[in-house]
N, C-alpha and C positions, 0 to 999 in steps of 0.2 A: 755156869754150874750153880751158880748162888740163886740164879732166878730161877732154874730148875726145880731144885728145893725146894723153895720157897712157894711155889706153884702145887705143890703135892699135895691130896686132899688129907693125908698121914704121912707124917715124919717118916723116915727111917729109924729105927732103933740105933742103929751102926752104917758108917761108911766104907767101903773100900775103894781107894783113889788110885789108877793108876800114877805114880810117882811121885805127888805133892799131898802135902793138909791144907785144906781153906781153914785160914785165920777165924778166929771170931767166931765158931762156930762153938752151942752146945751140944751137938750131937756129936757121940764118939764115932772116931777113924781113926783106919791105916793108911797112910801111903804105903805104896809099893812100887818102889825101882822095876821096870819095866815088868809090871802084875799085867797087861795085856797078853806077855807071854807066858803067864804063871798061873793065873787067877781066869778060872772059865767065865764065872759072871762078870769081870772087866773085859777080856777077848770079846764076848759078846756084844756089851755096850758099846766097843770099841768099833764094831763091825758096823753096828745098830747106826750109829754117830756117822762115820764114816760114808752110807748107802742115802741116810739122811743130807747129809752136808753136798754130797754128790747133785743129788734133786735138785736141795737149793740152789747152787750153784749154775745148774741150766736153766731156770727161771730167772736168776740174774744176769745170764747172758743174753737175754731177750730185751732187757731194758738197757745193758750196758755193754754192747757189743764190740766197743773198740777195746777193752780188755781179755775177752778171748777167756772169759770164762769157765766157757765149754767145753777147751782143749786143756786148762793146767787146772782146773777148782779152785784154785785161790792160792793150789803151791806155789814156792817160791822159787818158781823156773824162769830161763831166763826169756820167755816170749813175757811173761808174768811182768818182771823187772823192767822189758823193755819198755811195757805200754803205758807202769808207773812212769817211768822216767819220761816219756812222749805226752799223758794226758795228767798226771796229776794221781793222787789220788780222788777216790767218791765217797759220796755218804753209806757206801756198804763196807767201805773198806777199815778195818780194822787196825786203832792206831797201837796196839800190842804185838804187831808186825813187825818186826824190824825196819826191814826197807820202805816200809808206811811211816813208823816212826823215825828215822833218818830222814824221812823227805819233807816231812813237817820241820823238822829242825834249820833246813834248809829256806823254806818261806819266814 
């Protein structure tokens, strides 16, 4: 989200986060305890995020096919679970994961 920001040719004036504040920021925010169901402009980015992260997700199943991509996006099901546990994690996988972050704790 920081690099979002940070990418934008103007600031925002104000935030509205679904459910968290990013630290260290001077630009004023809200969070909002589940604003994707509250707040139309978070549903939306929410949607936006979600159609986006989808795509991604089958272009990395192109390159990283023994995780199964394509069928879970990167939830944490348990075909998802299994294939950490079978291959490891990869360089797409995200160590703010839990089950990514446990499995590193583990090596």
């Amino acid at each position: 989200m920081l690099s979002a920001l940070q990418a934008l040719a103007h600031p925002p004036d104000y935030l509205l986060i679904d459910a968290l504040v990013l630290p260290g920021l001077r630009i004023r925010q809200k969070g909002i305890v589940r604003g994707d169901r509250t707040v139309l402009s978070i549903a939306c980015a929410s949607i936006a995020a979600k159609v986006s992260r989808d795509h991604i997700m089958l272009e990395l199943d192109a390159d990283y096919p023994q995780y199964g991509f394509r069928s879970h996006k990167g939830y944490g099901t348990a075909r998802h679970l299994d294939c950490l546990r079978t291959h490891g994690a990869c360089q797409v996988h995200r160590l703010t994961f839990a089950p990514v972050r446990d499995l590193a704790r583990l090596i």
